[in-house]
BALOKOL-371094 format. One record per atom (N, C-alpha, C): residue in three letters; x, y, z. Coordinates in steps of 0.05 Angstrom, whole numbers, padded with zeros to 5 digits, always signed. Atoms other than C-alpha are relative to their C-alpha. Layout:
BALOKOL-371094
alaXYZ
...
***
This chain:
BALOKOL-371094
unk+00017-00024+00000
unk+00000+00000+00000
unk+00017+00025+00000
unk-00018-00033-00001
unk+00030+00075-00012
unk-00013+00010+00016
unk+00001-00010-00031
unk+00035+00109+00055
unk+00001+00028-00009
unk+00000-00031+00001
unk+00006+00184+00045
unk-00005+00009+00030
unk+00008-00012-00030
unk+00007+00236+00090
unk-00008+00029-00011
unk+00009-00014+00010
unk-00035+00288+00085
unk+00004+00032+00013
unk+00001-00033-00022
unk-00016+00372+00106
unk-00007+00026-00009
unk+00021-00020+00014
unk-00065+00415+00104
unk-00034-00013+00002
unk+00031+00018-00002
unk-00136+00382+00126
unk-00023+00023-00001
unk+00016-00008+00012
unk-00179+00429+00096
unk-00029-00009-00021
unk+00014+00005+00021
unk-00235+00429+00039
unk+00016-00032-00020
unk-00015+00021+00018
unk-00184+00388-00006
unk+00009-00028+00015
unk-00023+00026-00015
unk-00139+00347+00041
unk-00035-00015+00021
unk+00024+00025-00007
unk-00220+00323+00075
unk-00006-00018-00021
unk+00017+00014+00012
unk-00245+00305+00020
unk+00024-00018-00018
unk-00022+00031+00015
unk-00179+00266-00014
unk+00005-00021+00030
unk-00002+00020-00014
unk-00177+00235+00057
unk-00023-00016-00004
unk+00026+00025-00006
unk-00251+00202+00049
unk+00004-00016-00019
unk-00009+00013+00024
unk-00222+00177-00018
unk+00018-00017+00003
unk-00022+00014-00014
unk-00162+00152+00009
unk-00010-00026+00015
unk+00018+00025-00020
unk-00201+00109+00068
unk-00010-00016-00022
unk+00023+00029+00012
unk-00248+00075+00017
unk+00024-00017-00029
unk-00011+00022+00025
unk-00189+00052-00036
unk+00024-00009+00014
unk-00022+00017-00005
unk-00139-00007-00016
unk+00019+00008-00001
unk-00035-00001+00010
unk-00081+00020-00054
unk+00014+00021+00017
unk-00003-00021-00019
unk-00073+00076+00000
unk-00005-00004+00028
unk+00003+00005-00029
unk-00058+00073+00073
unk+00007+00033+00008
unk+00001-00028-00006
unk-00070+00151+00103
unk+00015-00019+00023
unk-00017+00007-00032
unk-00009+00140+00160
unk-00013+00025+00015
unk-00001-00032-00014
unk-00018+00219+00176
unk-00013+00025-00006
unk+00017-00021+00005
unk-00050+00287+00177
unk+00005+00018+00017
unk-00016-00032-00007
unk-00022+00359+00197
unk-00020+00024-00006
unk+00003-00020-00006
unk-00059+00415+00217
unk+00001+00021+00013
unk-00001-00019-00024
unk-00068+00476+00264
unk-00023-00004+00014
unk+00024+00005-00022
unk-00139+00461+00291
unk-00001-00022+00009
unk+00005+00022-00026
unk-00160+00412+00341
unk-00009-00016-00008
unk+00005+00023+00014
unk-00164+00342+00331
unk-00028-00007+00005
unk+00022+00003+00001
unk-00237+00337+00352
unk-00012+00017-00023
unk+00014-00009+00018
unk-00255+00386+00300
unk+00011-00021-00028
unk-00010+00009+00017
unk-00211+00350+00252
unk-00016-00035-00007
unk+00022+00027+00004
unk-00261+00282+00258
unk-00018+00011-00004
unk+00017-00001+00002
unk-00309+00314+00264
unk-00016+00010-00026
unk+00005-00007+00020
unk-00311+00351+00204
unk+00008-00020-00024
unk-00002+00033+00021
unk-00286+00280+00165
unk-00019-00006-00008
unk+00025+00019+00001
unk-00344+00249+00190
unk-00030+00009-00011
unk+00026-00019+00004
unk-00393+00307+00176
unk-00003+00021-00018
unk+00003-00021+00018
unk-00401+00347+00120
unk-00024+00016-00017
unk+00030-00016+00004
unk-00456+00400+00091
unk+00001-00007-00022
unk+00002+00010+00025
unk-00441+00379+00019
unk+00013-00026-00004
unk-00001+00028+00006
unk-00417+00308+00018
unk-00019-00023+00024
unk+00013+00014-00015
unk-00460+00285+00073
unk+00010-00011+00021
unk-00027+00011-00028
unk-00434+00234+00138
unk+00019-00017-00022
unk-00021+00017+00011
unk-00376+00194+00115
unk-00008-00029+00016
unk+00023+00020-00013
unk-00409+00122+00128
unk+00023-00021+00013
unk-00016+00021-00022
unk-00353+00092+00175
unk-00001+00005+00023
unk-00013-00012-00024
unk-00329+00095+00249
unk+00018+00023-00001
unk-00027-00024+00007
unk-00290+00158+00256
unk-00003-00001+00031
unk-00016-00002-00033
unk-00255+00162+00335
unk+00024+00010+00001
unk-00039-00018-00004
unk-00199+00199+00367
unk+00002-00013+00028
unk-00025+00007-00034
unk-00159+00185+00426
unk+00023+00009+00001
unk-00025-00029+00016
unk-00105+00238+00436
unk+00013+00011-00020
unk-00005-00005+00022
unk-00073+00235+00377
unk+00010-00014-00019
unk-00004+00028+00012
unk-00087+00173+00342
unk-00032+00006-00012
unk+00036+00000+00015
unk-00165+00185+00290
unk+00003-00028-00011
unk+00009+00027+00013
unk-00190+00111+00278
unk-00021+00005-00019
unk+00008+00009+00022
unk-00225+00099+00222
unk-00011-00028-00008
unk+00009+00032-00003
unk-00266+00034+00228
unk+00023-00007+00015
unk-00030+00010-00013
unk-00195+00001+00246
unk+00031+00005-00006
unk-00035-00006+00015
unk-00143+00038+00213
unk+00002+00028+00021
unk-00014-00031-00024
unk-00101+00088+00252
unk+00011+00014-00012
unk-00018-00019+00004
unk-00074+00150+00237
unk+00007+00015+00010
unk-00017-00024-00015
unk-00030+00200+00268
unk+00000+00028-00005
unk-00001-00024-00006
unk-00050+00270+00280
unk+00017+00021+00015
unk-00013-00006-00011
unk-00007+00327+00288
unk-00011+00034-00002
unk+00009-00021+00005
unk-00014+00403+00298
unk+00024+00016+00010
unk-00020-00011-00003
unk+00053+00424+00277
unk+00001+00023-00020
unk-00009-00023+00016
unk+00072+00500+00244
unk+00015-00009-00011
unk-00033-00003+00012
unk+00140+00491+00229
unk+00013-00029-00006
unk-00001+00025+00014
unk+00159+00435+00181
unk+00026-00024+00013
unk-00015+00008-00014
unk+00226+00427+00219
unk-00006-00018+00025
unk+00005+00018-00016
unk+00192+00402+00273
unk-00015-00026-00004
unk+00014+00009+00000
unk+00147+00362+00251
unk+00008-00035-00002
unk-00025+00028-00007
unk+00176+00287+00270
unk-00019-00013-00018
unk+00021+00026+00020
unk+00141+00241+00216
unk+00025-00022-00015
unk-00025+00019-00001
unk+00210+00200+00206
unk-00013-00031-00007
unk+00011+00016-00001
unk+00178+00144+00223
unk-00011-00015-00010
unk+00028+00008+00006
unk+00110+00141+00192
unk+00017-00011-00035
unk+00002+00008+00033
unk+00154+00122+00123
unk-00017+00006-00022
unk+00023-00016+00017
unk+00114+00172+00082
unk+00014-00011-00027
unk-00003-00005+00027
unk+00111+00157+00007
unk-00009+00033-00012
unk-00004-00027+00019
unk+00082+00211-00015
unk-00021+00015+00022
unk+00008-00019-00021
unk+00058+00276+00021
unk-00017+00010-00026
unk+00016-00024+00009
unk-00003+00319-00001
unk-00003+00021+00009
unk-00003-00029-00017
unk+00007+00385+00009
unk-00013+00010-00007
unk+00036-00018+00005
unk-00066+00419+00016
unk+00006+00018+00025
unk+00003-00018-00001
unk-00038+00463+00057
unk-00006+00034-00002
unk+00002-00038+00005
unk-00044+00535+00012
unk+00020+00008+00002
unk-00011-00016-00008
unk+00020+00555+00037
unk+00030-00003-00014
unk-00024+00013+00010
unk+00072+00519+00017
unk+00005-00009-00033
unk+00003-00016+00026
unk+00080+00531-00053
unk+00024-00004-00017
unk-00030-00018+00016
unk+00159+00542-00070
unk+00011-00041+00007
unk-00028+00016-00010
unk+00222+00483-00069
unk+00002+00000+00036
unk-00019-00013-00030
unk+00249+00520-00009
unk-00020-00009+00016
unk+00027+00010-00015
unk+00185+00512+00032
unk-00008-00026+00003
unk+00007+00036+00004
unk+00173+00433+00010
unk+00025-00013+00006
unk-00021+00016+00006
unk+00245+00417+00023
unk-00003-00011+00034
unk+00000+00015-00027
unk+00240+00410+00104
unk-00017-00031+00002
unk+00009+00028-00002
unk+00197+00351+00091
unk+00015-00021-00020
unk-00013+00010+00009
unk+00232+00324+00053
unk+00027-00011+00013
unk-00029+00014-00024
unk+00298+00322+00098
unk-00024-00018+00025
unk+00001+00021-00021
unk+00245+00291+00148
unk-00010-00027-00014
unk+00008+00031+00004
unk+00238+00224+00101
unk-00024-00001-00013
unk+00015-00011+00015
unk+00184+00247+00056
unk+00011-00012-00026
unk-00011+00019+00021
unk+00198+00206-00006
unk-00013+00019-00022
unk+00012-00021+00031
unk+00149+00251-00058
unk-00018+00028+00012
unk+00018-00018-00008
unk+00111+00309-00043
unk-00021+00010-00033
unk+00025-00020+00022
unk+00042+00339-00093
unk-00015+00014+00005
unk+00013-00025-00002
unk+00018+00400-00087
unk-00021+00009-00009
unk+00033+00004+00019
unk-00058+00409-00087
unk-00005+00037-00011
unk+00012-00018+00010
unk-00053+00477-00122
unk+00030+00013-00021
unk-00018-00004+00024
unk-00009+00518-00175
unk+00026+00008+00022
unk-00017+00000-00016
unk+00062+00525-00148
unk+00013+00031-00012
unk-00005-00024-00002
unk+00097+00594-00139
unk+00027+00003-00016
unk-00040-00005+00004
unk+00174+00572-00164
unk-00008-00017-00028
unk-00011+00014+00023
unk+00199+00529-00221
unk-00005-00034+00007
unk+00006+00026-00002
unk+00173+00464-00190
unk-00021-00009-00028
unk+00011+00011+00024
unk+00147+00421-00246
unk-00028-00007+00001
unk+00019+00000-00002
unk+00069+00420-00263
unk-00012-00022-00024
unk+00005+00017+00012
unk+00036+00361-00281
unk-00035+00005+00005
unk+00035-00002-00005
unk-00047+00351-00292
unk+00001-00039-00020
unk+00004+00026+00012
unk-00064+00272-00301
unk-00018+00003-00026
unk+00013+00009+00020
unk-00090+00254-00365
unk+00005+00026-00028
unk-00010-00015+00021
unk-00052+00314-00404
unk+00027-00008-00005
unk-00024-00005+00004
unk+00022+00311-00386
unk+00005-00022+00021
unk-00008+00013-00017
unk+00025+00255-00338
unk+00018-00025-00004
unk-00015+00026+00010
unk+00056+00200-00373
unk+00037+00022-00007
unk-00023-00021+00009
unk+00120+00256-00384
unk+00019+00004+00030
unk-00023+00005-00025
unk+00138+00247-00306
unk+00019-00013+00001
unk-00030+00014-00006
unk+00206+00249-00290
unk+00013-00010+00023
unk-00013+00001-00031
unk+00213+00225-00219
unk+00001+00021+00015
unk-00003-00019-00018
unk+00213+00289-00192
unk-00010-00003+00034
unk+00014+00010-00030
unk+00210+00290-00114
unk-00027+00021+00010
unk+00031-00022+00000
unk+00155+00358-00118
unk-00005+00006-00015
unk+00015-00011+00019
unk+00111+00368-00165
unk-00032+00014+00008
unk+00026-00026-00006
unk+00046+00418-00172
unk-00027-00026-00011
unk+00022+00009+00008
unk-00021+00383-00186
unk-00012+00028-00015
unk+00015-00018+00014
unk-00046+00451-00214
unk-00023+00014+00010
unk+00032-00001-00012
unk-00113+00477-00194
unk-00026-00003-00011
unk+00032+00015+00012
unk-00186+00459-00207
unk-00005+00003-00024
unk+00015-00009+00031
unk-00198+00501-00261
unk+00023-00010-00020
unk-00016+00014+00021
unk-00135+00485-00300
unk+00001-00029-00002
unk+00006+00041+00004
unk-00149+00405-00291
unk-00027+00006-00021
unk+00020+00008+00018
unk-00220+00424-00318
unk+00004+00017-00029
unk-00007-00016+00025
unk-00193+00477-00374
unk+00013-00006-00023
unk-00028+00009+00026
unk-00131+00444-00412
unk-00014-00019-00007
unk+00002+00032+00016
unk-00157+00376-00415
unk-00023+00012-00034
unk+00009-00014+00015
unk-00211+00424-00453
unk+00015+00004-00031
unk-00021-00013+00018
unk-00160+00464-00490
unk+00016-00018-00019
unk-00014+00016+00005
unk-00118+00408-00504
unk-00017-00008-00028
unk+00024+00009+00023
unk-00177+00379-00551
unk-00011+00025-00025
unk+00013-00024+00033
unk-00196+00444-00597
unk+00032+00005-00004
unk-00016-00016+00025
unk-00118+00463-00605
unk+00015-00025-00011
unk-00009+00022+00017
unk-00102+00396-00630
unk-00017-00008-00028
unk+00023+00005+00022
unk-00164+00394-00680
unk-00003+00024-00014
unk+00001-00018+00021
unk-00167+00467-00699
unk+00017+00026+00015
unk-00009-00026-00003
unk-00120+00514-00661
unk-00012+00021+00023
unk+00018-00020-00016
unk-00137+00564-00612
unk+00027+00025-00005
unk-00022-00031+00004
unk-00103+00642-00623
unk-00002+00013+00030
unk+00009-00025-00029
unk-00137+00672-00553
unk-00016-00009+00011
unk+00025+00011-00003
unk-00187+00656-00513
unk-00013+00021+00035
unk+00013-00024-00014
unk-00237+00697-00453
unk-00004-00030+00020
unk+00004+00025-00010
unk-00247+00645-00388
unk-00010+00011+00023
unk+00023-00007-00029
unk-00306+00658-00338
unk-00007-00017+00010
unk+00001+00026-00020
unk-00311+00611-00280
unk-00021+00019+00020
unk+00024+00005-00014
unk-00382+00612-00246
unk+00001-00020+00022
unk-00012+00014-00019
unk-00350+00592-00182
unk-00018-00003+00025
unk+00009+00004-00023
unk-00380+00563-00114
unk+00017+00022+00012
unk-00030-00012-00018
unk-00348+00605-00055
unk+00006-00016+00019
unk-00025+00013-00002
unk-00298+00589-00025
unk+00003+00000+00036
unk-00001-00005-00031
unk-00276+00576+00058
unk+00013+00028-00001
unk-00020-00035-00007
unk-00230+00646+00047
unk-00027+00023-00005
unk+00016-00027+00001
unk-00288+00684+00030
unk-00026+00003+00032
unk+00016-00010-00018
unk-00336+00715+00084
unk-00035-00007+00002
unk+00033+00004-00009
unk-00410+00702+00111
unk-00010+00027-00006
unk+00016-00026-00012
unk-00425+00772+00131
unk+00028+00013-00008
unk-00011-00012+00012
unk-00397+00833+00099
unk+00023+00017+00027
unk-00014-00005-00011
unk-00320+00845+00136
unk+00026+00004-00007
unk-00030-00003+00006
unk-00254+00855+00138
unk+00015-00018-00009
unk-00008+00021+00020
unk-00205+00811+00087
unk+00016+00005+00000
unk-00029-00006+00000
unk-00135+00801+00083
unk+00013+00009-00026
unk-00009-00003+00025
unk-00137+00815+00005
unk+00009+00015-00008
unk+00011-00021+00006
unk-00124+00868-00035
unk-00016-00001-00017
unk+00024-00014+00008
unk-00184+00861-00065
unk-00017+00003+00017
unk+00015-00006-00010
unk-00235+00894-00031
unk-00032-00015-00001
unk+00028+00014+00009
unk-00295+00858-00065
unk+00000-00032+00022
unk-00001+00016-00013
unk-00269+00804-00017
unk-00012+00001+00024
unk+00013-00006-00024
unk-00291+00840+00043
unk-00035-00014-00008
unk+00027+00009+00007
unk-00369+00823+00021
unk-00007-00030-00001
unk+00015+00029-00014
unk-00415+00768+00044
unk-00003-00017-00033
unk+00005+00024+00029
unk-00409+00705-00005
unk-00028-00007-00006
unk+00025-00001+00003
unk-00478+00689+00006
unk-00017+00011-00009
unk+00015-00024+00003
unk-00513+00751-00009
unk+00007+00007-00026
unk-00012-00016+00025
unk-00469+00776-00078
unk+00001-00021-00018
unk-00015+00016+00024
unk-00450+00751-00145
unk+00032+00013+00008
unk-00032-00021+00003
unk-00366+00778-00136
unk+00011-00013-00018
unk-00019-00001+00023
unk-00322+00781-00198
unk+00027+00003+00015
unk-00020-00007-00011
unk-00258+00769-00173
unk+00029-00008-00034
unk-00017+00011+00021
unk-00192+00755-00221
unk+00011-00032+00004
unk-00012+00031+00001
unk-00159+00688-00236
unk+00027-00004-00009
unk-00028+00010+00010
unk-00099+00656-00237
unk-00001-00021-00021
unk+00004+00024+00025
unk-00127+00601-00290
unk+00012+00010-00024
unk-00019-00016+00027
unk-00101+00642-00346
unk+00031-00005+00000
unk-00028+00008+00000
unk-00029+00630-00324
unk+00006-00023+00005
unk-00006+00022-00004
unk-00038+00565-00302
unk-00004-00021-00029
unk+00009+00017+00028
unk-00065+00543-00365
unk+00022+00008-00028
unk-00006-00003+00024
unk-00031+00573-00414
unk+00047-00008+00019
unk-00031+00015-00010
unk+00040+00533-00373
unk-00006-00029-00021
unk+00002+00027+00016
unk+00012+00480-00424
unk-00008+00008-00017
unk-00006-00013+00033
unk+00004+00524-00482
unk+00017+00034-00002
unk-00020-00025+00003
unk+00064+00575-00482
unk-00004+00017-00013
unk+00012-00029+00033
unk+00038+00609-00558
unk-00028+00018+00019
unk+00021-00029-00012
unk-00024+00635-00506
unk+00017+00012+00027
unk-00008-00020-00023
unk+00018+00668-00454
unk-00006+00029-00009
unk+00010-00027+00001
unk-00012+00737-00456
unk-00028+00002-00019
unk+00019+00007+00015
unk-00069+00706-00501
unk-00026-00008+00018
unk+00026+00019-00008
unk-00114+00689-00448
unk-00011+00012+00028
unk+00013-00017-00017
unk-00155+00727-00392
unk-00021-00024+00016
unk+00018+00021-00025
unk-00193+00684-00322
unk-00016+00013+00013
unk+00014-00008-00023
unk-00242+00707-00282
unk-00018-00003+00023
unk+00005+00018-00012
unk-00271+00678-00228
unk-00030+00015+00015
unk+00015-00016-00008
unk-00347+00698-00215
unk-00009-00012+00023
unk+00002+00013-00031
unk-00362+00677-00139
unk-00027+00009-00007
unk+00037+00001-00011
unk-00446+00655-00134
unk-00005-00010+00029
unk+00009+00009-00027
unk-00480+00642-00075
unk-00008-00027-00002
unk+00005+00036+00000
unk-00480+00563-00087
unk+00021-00016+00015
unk-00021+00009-00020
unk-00441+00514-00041
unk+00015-00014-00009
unk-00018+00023+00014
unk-00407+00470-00093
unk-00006+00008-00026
unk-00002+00000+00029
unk-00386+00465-00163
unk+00002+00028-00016
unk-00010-00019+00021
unk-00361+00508-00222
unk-00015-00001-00029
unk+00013+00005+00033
unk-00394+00521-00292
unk+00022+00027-00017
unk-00014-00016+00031
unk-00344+00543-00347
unk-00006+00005-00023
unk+00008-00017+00014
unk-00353+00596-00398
unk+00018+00007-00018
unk-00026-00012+00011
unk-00299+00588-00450
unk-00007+00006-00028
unk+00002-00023+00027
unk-00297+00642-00505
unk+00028-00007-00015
unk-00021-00001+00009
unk-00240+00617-00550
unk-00005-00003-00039
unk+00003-00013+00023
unk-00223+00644-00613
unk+00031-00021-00025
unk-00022+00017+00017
unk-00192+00589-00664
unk+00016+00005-00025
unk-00016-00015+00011
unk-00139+00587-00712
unk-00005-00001-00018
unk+00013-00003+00024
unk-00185+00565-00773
unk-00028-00010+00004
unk+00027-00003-00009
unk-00252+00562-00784
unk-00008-00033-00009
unk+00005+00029-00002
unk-00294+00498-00778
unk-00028+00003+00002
unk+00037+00009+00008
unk-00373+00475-00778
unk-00004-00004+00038
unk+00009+00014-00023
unk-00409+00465-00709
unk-00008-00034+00007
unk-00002+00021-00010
unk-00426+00395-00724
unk+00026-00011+00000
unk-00022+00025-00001
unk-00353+00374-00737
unk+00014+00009+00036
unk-00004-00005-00031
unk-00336+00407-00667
unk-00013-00019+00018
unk+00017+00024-00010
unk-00388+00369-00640
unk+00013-00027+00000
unk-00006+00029-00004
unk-00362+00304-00669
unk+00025-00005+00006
unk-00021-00007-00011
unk-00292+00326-00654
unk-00002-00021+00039
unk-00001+00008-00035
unk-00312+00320-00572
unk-00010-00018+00000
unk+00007+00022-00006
unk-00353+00268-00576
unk+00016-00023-00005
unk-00020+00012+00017
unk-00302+00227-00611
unk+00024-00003+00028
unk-00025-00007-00028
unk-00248+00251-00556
unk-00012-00005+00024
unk+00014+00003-00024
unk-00292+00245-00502
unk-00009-00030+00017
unk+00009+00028-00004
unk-00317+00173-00514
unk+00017-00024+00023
unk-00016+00017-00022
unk-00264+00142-00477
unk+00018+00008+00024
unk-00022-00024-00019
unk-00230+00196-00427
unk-00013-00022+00028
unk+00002+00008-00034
unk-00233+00176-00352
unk+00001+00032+00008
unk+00003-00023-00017
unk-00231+00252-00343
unk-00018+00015-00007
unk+00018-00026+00016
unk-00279+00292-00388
unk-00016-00026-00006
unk+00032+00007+00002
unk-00351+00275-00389
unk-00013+00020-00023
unk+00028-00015+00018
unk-00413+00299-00439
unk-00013-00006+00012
unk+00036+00000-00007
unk-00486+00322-00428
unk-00012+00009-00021
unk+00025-00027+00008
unk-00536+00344-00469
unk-00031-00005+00007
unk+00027-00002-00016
unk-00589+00337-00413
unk+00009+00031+00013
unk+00003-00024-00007
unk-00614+00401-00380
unk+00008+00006+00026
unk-00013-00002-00015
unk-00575+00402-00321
unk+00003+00021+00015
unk-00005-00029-00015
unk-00558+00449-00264
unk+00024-00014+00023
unk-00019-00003-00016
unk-00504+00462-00216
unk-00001-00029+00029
unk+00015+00014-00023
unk-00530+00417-00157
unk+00006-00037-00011
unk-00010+00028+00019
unk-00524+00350-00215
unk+00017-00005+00003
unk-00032+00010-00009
unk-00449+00353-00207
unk+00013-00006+00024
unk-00016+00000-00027
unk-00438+00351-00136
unk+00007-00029+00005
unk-00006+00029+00006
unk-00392+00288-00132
unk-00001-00007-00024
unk-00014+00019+00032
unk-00375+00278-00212
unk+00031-00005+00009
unk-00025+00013+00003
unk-00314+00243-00215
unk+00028+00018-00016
unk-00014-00010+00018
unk-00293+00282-00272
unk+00015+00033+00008
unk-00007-00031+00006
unk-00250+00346-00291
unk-00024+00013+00001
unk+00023-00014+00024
unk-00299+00372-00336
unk-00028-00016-00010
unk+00023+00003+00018
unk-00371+00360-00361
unk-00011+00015-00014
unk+00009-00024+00015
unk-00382+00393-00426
unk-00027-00006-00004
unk+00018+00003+00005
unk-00446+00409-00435
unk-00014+00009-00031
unk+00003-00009+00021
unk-00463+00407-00509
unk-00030+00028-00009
unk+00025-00019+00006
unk-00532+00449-00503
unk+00009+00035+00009
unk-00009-00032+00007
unk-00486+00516-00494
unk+00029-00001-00010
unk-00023-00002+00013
unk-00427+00496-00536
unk-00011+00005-00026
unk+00007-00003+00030
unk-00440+00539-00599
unk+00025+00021-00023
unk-00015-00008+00021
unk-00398+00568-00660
unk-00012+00027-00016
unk+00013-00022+00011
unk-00400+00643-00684
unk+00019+00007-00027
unk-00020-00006+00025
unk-00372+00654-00760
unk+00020-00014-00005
unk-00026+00029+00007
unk-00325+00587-00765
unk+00011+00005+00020
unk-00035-00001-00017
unk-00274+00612-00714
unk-00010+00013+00023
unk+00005-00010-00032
unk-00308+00639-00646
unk-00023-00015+00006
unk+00011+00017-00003
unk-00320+00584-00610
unk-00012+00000+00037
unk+00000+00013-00027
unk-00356+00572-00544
unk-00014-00021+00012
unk+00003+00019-00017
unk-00350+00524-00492
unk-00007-00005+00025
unk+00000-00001-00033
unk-00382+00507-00428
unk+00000-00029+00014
unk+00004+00027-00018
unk-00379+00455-00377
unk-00002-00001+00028
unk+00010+00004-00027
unk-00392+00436-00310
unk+00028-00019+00010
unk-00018+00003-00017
unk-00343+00420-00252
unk-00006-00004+00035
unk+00005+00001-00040
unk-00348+00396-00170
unk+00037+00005-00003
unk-00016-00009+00005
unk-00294+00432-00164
unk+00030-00007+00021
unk-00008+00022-00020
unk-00276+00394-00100
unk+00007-00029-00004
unk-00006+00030-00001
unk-00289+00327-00109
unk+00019-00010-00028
unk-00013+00006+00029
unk-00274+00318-00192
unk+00041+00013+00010
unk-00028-00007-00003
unk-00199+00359-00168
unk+00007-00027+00019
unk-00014+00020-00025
unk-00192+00309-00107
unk+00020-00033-00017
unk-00005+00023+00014
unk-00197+00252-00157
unk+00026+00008-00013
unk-00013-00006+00012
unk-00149+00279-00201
unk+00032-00002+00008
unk-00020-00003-00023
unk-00099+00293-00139
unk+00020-00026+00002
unk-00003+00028-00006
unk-00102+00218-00124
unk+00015-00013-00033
unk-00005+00020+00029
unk-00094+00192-00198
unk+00034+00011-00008
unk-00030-00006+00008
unk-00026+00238-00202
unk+00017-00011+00022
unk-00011+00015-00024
unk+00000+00211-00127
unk+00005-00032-00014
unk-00015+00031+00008
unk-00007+00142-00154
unk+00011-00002-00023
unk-00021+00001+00016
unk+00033+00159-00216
unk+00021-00001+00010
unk-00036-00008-00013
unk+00088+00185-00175
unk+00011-00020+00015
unk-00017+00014-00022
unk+00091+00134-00123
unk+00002-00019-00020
unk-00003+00029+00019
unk+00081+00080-00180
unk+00035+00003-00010
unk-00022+00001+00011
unk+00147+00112-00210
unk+00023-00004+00011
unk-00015+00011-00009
unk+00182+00101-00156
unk+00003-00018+00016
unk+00006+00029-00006
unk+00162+00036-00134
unk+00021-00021-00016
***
């Protein structure tokens, strides 16, 4: 079994641990946060959008069972300290948020940390992989980036129109759930954007995106070609993408059509619909992406758009997992 350890037990690092528990090939040794190990079950076992998690979940100082599996809770800051020697980590998920760079991922690493993957885009020159685009191209590296939600559900996208007809530019509006960083009630934010101060619940907020740079790290001809924006609704899950991209020759809407469906037919990551669907349908898809063909349409051969649907949580979590067991596979 590959021995993860998970730091950062948040949104991400819960919900790749309930994933973790239910598949064989994964033994969770560990789990690193700053809050309290009673909240840390409790919120396992209990969740407002995935529901209870249908096992035993128990603590005892700082040991969370799990029907009968044990893991080791810690609630260490500083990576130096953090004694996990021991636990023979294969590979670490770092859902921390914070940790980001080389320099920052290297203390675990001196503590016996065999791989580390990073559940979001990385800040340095560490190498960025997204399963089912660039994954078979791993070189052993000991840290690599998993990317973030929207670039898992965007390229695999992208990937498919600029191999069939090119893309020159493209416009990318993400109809986003909000998020644990954003606010209930309208207050003070550590951002500088101000639109952050304001209650998630209550607003539509336009905020900017980093998907534009994360995405176009897997098509270099759009670096400065490509604009993200991330519209925060008052919904508790899932993403619906709005991609405006402008190709490099012109083409028919049904061959686009038979293009994705064609590409689509056998993915493990990208799904089709053309049922009438809403936000609430995806909670828990598996997938990246679900395009939804009933607002994918074609203006004058060459401005093309695309939308699709995303759990922006769970479909990333999977994704997380499917690159972890590349890495540890490679060095097995």
């Amino acid at each position: 079994m590959i021995k993860i350890f998970i730091n950062g037990f948040g949104r991400i690092g819960r919900g790749v641990a309930r994933i973790i528990l239910e598949d064989n090939r994964f033994e969770l040794v560990g789990i690193n946060d700053l809050y309290s190990f009673e909240q840390m079950a409790q919120l396992l076992k209990y969740d407002s959008i995935y529901k209870t998690f249908n096992h035993e979940v128990t603590i005892k100082d700082d040991i969370l069972t799990v029907d009968n599996k044990n893991i080791r809770l810690f609630n260490q800051k500083e990576p130096d300290k953090l004694d996990i020697k021991k636990l023979d980590i294969d590979i670490m998920l770092q859902c921390s948020g914070v940790h980001l760079t080389i320099e920052k991922n290297q203390p675990y690493i001196r503590e016996g940390v065999k791989k580390i993957v990073i559940s979001a885009p990385a800040s340095d020159e560490i190498p960025t992989y997204i399963y089912g685009i660039n994954h078979e191209k791993y070189q052993d590296e000991k840290i690599i980036s998993n990317s973030s939600c929207s670039a898992n559900a965007i390229v695999p996208i992208f990937d498919i129109i600029q191999k069939h007809f090119g893309i020159k530019k493209a416009f990318m509006s993400m109809f986003h759930s909000y998020t644990a960083y954003q606010k209930l009630l309208d207050t003070k934010h550590y951002s500088k954007d101000i639109r952050r101060t304001r209650s998630a619940t209550q607003n539509i907020i336009p905020l900017d995106s980093s998907a534009a740079e994360a995405t176009s790290k897997f098509f270099p001809h759009l670096k400065d070609k490509l604009y993200a924006k991330s519209i925060r609704v008052p919904v508790e899950s899932c993403t619906f993408y709005d991609l405006s991209i402008n190709l490099s020759q012109k083409t028919s809407h049904k061959k686009i059509v038979e293009i994705l469906q064609k590409e689509i037919q056998n993915s493990t990551i990208l799904n089709i619909t053309k049922e009438p669907l809403v936000s609430r349908d995806f909670i828990q898809s598996p997938y990246s992406a679900t395009i939804d063909l009933n607002f994918t349409q074609l203006l004058d051969g060459d401005f093309l758009k695309v939308s699709a649907w995303q759990d922006n949580e769970y479909g990333y979590t999977k994704r997380l997992l499917d690159m972890a067991l590349i890495v540890a596979t490679k060095s097995l």
